[in-house]
N, C-alpha and C positions, 0 to 999 in steps of 0.2 A: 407458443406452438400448441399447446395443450387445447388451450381457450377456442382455438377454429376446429377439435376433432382429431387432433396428431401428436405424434410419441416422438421425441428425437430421434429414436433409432430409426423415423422412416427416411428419413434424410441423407447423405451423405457427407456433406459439409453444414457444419453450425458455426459461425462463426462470431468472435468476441472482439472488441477494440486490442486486446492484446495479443491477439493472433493475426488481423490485418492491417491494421498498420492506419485504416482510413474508416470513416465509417458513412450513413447515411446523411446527408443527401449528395455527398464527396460524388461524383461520376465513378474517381478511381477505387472506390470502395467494388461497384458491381465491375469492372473490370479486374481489379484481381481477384475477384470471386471466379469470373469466367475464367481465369488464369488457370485458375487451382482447380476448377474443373475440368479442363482442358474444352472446353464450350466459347462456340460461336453464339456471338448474338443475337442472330437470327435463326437460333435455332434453342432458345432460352427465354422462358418468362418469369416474371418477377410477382409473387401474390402476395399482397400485403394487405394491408388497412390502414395506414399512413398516406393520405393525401398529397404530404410532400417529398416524404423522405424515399416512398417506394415509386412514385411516377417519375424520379429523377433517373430510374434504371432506362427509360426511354432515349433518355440523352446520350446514352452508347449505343444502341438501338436492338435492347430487348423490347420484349412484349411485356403490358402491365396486365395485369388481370386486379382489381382492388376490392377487396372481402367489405362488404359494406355492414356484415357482423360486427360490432365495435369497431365501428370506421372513426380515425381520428382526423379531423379535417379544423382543426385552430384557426386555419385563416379564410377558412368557409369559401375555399377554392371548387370549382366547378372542375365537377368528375367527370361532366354528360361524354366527353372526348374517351374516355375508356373507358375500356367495358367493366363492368362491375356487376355486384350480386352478390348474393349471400353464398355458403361454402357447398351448398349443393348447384350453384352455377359453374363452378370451379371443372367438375365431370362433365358438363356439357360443354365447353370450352375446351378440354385438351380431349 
């Protein structure tokens, strides 16, 4: 969190393997995320820098937004399909 600019505290929810039960690129990971937020998926986006593990939020049908700051992309999968950018694209997007 730190590394893109943020402090935990600006958060609400941080979540651990041992707090939910499932994790990335699980679909049901970003669903009992929205649970516990009490969040619609269409009304929720997902900003990461994981290639695969954060565009899997898609597959419930959040929004990706993907931090191309320390982008992790291992399988040298094509982002061009979401939007991306570094963390000062992030405020022109929401």
């Amino acid at each position: 969190i730190r590394w893109a600019g943020f402090e935990p505290s600006d958060f609400e929810l941080l979540t651990t393997y041992e707090d939910i039960g499932f994790c990335k690129p699980n679909p049901d990971y970003y669903r009992e995320v929205l649970r516990r937020m009490n969040s619609a998926p269409e009304e929720s986006i997902m900003i990461g820098n994981d290639a695969v593990e954060d565009t899997a939020a898609q597959a419930v049908g959040m929004q990706v937004y993907l931090l191309t700051d320390n982008l992790i992309n291992k399988d040298g999968r094509d982002i061009a399909a979401y939007p991306h950018g570094g963390v000062d694209g992030i405020e022109k997007l929401l």
